[in-house]
DSSP file (Angstrom, degrees, kcal/mol; ACC not computed):
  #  RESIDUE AA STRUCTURE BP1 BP2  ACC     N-H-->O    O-->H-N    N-H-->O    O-->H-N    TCO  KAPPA ALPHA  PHI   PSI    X-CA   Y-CA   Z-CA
    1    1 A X              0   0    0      0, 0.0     0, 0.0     0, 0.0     0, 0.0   0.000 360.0 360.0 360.0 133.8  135.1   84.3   94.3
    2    2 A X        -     0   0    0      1,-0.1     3,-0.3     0, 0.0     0, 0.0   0.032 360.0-108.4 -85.0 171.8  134.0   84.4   90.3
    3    3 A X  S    S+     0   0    0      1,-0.1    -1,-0.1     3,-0.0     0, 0.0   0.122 117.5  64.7 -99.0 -11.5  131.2   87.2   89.4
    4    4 A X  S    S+     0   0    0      2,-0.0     2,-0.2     0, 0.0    -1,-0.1   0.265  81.5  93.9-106.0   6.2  128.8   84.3   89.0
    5    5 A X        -     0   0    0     -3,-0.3     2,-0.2     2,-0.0     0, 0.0  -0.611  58.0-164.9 -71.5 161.6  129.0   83.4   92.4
    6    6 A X        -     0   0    0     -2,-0.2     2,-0.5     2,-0.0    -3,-0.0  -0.879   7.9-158.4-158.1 114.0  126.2   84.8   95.1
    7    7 A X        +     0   0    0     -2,-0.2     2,-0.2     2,-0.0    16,-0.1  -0.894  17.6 165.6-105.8 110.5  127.0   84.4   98.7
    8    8 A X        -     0   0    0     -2,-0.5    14,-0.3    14,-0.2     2,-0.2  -0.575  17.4-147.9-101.2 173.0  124.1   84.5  101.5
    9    9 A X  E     -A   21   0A   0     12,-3.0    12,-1.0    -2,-0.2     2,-0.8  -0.827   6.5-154.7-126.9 109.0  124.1   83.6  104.9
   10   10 A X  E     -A   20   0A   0     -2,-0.2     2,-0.4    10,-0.2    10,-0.2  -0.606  10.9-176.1 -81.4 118.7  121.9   82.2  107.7
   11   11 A X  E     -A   19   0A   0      8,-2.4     8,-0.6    -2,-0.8     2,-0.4  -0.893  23.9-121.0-113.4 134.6  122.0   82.5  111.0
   12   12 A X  E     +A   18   0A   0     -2,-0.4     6,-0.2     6,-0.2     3,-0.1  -0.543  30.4 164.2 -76.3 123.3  120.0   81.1  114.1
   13   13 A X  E     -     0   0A   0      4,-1.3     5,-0.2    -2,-0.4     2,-0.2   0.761  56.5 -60.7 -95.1 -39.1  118.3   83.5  116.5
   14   14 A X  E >  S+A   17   0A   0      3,-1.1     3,-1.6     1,-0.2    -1,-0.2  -0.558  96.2   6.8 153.8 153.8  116.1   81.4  118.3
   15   15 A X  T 3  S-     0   0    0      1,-0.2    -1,-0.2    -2,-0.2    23,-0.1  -0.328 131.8 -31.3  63.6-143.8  113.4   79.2  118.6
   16   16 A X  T 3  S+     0   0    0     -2,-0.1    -1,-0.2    16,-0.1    21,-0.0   0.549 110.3 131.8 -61.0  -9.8  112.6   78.5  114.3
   17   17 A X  E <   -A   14   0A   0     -3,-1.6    -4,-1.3    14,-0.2    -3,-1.1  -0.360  35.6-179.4 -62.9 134.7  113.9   82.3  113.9
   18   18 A X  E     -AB  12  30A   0     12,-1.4    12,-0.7    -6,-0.2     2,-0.3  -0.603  20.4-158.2 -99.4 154.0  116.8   83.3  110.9
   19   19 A X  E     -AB  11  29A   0     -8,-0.6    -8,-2.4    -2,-0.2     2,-0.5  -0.906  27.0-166.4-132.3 134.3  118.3   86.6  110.1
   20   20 A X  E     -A   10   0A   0      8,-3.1     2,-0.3    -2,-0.3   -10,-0.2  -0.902   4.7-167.8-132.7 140.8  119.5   86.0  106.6
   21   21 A X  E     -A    9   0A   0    -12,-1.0   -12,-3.0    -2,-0.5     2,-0.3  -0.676   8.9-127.4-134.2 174.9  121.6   88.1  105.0
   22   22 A X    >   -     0   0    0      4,-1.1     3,-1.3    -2,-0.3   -14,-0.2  -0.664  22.6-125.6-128.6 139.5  123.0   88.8  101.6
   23   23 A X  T 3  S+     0   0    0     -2,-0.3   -15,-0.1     1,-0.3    -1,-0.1   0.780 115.2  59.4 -36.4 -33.8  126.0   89.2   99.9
   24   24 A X  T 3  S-     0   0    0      2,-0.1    -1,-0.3     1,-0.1   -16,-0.1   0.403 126.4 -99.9-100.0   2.6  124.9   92.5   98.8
   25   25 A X  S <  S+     0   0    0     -3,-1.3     2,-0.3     1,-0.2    -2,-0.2   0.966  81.5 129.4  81.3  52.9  124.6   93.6  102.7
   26   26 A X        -     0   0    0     -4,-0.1    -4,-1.1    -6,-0.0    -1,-0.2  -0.994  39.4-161.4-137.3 121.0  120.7   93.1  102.9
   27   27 A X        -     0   0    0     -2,-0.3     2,-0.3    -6,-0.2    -6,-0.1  -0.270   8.5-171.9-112.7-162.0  119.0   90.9  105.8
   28   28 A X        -     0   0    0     -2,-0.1    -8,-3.1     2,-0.0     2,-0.4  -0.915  24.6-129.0 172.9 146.2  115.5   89.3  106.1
   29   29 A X  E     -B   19   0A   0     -2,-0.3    14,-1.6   -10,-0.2     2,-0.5  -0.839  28.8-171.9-118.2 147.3  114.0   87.6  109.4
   30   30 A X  E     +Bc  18  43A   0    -12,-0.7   -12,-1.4    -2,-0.4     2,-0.3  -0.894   7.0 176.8-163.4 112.7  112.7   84.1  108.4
   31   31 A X        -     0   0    0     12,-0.8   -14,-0.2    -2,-0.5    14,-0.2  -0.840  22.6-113.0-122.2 155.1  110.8   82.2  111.0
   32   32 A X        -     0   0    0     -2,-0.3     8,-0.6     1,-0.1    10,-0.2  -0.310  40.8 -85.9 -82.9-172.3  108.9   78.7  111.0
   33   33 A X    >>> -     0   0    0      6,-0.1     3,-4.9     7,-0.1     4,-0.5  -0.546  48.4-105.3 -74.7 118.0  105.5   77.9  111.3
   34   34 A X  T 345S+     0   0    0      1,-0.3     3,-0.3    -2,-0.2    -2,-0.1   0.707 116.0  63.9 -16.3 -35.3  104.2   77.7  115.2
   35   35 A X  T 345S+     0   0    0      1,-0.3    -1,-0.3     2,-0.1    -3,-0.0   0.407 105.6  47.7 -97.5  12.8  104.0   74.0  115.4
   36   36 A X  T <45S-     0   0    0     -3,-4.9    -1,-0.3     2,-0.3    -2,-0.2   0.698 134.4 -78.7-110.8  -8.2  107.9   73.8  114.9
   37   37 A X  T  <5S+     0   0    0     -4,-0.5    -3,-0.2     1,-0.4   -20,-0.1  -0.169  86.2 138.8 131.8 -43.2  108.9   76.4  117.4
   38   38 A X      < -     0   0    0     -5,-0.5    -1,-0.4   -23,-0.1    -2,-0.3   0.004  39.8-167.4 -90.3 140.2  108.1   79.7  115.5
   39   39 A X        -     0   0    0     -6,-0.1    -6,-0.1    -5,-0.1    -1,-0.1  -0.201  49.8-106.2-116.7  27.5  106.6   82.7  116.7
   40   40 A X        +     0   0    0     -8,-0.6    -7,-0.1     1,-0.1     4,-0.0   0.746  69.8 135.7  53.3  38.1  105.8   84.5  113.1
   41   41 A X        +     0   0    0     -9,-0.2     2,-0.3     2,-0.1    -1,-0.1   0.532  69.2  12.3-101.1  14.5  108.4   87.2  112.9
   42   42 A X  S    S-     0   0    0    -10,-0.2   -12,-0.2   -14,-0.1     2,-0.1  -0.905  93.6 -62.5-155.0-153.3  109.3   86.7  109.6
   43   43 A X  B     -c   30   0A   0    -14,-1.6   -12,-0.8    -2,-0.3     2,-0.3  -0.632  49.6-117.5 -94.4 151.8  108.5   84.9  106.2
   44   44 A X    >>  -     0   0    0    -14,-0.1     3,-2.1    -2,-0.1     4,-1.6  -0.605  31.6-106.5 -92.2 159.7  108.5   81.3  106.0
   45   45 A X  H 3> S+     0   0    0     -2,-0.3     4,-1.1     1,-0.3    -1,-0.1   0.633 113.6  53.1 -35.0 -37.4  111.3   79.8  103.6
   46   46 A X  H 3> S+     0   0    0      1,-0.2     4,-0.6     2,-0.2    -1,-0.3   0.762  98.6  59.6 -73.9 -30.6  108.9   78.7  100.8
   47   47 A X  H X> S+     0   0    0     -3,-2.1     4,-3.1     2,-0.3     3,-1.1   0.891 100.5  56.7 -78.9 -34.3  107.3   81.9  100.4
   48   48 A X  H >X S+     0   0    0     -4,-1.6     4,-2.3     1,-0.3     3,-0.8   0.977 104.1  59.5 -48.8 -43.2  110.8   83.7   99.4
   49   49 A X  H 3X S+     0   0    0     -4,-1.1     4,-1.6     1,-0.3    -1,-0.3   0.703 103.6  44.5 -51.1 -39.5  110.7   81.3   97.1
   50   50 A X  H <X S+     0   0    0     -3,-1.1     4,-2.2    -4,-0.6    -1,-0.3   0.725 118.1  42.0 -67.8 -60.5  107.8   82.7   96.0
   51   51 A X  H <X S+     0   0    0     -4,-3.1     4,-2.0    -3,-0.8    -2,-0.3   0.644 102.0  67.0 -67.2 -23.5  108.9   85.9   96.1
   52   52 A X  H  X S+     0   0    0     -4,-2.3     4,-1.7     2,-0.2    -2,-0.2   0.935 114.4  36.8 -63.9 -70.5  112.5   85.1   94.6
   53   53 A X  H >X S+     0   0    0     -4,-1.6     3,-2.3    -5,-0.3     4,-1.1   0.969 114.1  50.8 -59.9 -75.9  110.5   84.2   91.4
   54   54 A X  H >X S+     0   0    0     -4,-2.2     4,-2.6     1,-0.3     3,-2.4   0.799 118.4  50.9 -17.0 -72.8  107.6   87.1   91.5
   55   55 A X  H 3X S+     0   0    0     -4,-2.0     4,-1.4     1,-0.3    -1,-0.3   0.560 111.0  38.7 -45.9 -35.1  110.8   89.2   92.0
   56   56 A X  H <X S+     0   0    0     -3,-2.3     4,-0.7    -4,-1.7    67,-0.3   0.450 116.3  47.4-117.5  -9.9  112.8   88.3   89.5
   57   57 A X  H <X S+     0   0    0     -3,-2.4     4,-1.6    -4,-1.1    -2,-0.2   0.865 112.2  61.3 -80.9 -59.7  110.1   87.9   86.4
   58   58 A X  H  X S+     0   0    0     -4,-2.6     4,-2.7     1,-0.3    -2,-0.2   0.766 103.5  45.7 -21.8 -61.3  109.0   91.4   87.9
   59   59 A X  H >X S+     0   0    0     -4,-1.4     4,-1.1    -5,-0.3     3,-0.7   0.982 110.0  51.8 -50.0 -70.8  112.3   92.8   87.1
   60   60 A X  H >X S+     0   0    0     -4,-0.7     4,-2.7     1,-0.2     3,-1.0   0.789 109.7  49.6 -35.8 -42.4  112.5   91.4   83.6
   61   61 A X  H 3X S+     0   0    0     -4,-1.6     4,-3.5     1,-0.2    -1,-0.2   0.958 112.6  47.8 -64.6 -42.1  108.9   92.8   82.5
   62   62 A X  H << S+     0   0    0     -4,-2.7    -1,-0.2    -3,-0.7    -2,-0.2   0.396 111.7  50.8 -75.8  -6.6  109.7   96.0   83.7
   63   63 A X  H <X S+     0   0    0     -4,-1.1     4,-1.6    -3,-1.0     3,-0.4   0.843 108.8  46.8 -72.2 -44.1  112.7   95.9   82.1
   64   64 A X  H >X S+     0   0    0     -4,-2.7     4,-0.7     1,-0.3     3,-0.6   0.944 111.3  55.7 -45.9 -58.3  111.5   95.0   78.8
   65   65 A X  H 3<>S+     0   0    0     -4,-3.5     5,-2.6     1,-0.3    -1,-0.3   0.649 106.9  48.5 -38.2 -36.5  108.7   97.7   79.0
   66   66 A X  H >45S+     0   0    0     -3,-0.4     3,-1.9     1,-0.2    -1,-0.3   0.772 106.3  55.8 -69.1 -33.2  111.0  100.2   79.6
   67   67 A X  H <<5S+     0   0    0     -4,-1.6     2,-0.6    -3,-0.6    -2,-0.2   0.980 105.5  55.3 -64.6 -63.5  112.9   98.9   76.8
   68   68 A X  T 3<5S-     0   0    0     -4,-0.7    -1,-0.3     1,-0.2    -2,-0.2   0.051 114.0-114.1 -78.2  34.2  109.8   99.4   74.9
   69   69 A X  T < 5 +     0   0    0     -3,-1.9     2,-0.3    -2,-0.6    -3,-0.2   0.830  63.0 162.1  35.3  37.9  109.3  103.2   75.7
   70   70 A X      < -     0   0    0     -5,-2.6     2,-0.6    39,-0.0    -1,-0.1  -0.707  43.4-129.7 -96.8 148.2  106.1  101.9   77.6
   71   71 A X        +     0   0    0     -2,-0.3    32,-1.0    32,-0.1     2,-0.7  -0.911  36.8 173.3-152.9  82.4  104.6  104.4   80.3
   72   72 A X  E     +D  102   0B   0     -2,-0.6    30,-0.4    30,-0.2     3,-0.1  -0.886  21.1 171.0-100.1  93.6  104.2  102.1   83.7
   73   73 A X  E    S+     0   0B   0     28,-0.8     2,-0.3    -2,-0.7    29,-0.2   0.835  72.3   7.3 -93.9 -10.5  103.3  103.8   86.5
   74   74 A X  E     -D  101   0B   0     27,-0.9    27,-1.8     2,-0.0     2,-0.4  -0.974  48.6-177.7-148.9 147.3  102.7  100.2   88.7
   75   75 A X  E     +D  100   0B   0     -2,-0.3     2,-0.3    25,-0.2    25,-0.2  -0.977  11.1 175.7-141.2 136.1  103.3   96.6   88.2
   76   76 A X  E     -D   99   0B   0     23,-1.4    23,-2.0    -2,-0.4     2,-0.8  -0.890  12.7-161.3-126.4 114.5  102.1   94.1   91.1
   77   77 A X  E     -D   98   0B   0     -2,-0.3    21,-0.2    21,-0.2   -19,-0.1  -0.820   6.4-152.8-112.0 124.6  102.5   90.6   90.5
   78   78 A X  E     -D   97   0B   0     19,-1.3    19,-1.7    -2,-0.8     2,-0.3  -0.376  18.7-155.4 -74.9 147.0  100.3   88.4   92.8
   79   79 A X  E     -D   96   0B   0     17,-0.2     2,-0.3    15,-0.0    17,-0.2  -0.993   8.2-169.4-132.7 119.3  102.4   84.7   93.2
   80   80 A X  E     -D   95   0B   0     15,-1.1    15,-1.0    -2,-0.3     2,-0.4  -0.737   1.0-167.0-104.7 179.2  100.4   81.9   93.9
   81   81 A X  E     -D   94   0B   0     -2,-0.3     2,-0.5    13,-0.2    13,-0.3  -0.993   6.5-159.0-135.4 137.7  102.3   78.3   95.0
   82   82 A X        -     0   0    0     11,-3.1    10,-0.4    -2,-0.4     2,-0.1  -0.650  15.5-154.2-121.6  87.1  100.6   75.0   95.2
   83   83 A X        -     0   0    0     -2,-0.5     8,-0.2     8,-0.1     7,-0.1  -0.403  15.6-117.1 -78.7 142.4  102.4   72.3   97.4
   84   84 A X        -     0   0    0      6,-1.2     4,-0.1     4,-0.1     8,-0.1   0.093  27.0-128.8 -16.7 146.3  102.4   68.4   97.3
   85   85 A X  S    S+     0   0    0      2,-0.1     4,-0.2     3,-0.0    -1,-0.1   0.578  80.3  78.2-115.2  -5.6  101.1   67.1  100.3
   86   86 A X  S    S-     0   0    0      2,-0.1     2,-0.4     4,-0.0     0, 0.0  -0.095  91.8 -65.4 -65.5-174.0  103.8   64.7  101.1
   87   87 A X  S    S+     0   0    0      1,-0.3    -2,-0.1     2,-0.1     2,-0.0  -0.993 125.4  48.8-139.1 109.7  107.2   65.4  102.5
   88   88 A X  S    S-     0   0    0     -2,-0.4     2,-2.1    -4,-0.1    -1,-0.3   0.115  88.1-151.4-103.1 113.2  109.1   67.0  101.1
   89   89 A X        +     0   0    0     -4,-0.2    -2,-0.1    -6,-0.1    -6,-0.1  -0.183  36.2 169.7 -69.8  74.1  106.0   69.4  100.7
   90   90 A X        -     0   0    0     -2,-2.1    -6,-1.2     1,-0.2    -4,-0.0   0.082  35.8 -84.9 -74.0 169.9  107.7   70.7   97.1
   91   91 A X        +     0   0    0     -8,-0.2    -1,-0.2     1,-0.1    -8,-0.1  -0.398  35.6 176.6 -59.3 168.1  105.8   73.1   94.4
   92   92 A X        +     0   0    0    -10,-0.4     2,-0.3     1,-0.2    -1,-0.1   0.166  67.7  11.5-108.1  -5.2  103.9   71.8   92.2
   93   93 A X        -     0   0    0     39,-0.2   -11,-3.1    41,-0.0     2,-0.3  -0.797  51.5-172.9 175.1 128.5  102.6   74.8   90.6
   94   94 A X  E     -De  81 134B   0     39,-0.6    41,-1.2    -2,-0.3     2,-0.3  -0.882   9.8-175.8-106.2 136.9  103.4   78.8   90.6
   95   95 A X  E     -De  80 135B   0    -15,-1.0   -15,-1.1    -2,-0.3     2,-0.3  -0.855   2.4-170.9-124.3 115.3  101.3   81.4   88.9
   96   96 A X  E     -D   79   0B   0     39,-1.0    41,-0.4    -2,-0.3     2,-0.4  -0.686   3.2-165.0-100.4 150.1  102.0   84.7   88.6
   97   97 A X  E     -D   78   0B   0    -19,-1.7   -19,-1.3    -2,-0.3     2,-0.5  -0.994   6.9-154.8-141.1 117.5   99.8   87.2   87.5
   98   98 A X  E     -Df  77 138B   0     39,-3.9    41,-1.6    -2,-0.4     2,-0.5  -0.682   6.2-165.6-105.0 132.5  101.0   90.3   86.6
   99   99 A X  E     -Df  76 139B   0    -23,-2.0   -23,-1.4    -2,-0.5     2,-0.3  -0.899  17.2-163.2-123.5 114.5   98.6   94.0   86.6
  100  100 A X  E     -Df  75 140B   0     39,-1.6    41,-0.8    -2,-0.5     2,-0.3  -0.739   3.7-163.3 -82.9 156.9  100.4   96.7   84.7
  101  101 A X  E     +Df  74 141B   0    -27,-1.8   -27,-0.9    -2,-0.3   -28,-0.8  -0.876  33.6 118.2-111.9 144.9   99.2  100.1   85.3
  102  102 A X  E     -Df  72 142B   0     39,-1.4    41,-0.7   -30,-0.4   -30,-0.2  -0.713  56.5 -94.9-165.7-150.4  100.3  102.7   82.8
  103  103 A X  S    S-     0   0    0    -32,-1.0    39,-0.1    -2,-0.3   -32,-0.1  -0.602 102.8  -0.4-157.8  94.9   99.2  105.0   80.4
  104  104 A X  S    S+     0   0    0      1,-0.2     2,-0.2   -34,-0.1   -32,-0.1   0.711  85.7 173.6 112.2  19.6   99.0  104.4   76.9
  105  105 A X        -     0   0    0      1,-0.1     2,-0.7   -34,-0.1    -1,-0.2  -0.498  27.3-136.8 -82.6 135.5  100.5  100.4   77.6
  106  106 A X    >>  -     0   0    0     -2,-0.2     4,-1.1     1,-0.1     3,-0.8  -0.721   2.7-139.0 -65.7 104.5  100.2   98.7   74.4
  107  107 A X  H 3> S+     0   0    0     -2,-0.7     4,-0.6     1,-0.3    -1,-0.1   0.579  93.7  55.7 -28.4 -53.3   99.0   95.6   74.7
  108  108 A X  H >> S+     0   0    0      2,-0.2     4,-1.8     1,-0.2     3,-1.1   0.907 110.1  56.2 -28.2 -77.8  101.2   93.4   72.3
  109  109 A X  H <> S+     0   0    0     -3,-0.8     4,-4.1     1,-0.4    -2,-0.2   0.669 106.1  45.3-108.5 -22.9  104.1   94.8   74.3
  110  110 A X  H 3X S+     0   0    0     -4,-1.1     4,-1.6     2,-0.2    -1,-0.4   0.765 110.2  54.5 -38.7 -50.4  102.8   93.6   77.6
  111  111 A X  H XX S+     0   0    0     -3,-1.1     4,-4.0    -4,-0.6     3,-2.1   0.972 113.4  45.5 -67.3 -77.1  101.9   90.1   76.2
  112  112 A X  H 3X S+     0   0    0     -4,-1.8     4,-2.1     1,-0.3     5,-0.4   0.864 106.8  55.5 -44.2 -54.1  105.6   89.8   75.0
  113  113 A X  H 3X S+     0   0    0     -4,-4.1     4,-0.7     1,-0.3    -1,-0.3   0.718 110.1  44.9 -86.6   1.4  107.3   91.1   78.0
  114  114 A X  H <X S+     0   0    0     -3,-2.1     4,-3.0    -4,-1.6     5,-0.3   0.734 112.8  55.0 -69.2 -31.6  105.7   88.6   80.3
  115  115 A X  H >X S+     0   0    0     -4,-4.0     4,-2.2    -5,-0.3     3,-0.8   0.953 104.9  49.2 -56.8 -71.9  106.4   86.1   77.8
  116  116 A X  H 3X>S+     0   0    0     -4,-2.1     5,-1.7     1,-0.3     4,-1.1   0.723 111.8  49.4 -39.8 -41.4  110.2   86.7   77.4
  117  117 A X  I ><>S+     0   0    0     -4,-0.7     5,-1.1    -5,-0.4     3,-0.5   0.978 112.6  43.3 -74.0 -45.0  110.7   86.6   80.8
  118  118 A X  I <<5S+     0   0    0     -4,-3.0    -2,-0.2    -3,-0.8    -3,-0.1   0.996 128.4  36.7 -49.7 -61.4  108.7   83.3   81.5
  119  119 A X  I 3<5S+     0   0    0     -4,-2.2    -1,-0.2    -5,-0.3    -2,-0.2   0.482 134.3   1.5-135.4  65.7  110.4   82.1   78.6
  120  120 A X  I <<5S+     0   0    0     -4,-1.1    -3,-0.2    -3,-0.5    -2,-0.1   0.424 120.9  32.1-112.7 -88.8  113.9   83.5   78.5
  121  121 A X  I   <S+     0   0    0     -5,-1.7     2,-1.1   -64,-0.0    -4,-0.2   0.512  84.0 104.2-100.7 -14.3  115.5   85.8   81.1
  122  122 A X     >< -     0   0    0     -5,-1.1     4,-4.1    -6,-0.5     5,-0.4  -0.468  43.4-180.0 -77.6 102.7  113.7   84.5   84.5
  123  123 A X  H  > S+     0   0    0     -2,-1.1     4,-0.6   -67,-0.3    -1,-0.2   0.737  72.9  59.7 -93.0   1.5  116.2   82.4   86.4
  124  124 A X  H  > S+     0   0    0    -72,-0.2     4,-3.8    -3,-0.2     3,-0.3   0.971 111.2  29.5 -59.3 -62.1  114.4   81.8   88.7
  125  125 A X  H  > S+     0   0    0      2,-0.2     4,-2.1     1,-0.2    -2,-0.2   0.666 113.5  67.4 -81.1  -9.2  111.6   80.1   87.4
  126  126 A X  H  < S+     0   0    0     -4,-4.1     4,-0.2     2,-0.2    -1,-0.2   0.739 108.1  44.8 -57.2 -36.4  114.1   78.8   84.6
  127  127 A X  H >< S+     0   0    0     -4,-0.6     3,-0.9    -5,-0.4    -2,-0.2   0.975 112.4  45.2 -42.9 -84.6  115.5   77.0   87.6
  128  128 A X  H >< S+     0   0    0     -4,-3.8     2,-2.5     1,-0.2     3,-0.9   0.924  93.7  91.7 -54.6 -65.9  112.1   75.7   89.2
  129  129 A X  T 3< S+     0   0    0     -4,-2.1    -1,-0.2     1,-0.3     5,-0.1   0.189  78.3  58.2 -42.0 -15.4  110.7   74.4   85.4
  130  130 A X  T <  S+     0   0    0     -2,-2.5    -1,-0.3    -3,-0.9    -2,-0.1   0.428 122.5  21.7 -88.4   3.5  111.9   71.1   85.5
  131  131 A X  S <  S+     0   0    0     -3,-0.9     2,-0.2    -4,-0.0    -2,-0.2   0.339 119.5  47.2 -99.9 -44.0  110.1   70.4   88.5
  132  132 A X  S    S-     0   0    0     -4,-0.3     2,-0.6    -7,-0.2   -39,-0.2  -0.394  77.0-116.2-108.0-170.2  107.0   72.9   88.9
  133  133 A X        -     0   0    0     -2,-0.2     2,-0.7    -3,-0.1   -39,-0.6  -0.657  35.5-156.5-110.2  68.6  104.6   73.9   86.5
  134  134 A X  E     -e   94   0B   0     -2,-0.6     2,-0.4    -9,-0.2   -39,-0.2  -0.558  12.4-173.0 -61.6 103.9  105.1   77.1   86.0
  135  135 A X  E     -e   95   0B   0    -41,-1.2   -39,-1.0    -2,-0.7     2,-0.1  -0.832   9.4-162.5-131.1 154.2  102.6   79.4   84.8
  136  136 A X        +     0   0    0     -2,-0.4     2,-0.3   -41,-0.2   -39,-0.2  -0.491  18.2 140.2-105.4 153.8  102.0   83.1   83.6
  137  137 A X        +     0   0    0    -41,-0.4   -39,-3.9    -2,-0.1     2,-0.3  -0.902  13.4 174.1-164.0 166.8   99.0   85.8   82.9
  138  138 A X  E     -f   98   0B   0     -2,-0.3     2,-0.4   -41,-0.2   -39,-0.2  -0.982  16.1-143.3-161.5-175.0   98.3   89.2   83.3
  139  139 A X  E     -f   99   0B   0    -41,-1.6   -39,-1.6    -2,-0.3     2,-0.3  -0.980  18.5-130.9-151.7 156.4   95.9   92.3   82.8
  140  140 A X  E     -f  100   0B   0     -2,-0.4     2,-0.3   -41,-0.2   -39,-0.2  -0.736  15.8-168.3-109.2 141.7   96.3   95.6   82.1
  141  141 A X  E     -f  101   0B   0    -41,-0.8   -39,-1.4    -2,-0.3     2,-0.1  -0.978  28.6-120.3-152.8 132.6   94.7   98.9   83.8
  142  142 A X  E      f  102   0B   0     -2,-0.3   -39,-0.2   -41,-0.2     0, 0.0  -0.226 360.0 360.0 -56.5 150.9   94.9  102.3   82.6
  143  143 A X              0   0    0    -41,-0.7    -1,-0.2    -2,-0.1   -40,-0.1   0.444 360.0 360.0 -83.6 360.0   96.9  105.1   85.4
C-alpha cells in the first residue's frame, strides 16, 4: 500500500448499525435513520460527511493561524448541508462558518486563512466542489 492510500473499514452490527474503523486504529458507530431499521446509536453517513469537511477546513485554518503567530484559544465551525429531495438525496450546498476566539486575532489573517483553505488545501471540500456549492464565512470573538 502507497502513502497516498487510506484504508477504512465497515462492519455490520445490527439492524442499520456500523462500527467503522480507520486505518489509523480509530472507530465510529454509524447507524440509520429509524424508518430503515436504526435505533440512533451513532451518526448517520451524511453527517460525517459533514463533519469530514468541517474537520478538515478546521485543520487548515488553524494551521495557517498558527503559521501566522495568531493567539487562538477556540475555533468551532458550525456545518450546515442542504440535500436534494430526490434520491439519491446528494448535497447541494455546505456552509461552514467558522468563530475564532483569540486574543489579539488580526482580522486580515483570519479572512485569509479561511480563504486558503476553501480555496487551496481543503480536500475535502476540493472533492465535493464539482457537485456542491460550497460556501464559507466566519466571525471573530475576543478570549
Amino acid at each position: 500500500m502507497s502513502n497516498n492510500q487510506l484504508v477504512t473499514r465497515v462492519k455490520f452490527v445490527e439492524g442499520a448499525a456500523w462500527v467503522g474503523e480507520s486505518g489509523s486504529g480509530h472507530g465510529i458507530v454509524i447507524d440509520g435513520s429509524p424508518d430503515i431499521g436504526g435505533r440512533n446509536l451513532g451518526m448517520r453517513p451524511m453527517e460525517l460527511i459533514l463533519l469530514g469537511v468541517g474537520s478538515c477546513s478546521a485543520m487548515d485554518v488553524i494551521h495557517i493561524l498558527k503559521k501566522a503567530r495568531q493567539e487562538v484559544t477556540e475555533c468551532v465551525i458550525d456545518v450546515t448541508g442542504t440535500r436534494v429531495d430526490t434520491d439519491p438525496k446528494v448535497f447541494s450546498d455546505i456552509h461552514l462558518h467558522f468563530t475564532v476566539t483569540g486574543r489579539d486575532l488580526a482580522a486580515k489573517h483570519v479572512a485569509r486563512a479561511v480563504q486558503l483553505s476553501a480555496e487551496k488545501y481543503c480536500s475535502a471540500s476540493k472533492m465535493l466542489q464539482a457537485s456542491v456549492n460550497i460556501t464559507h464565512d466566519h466571525s471573530i470573538e475576543a478570549a
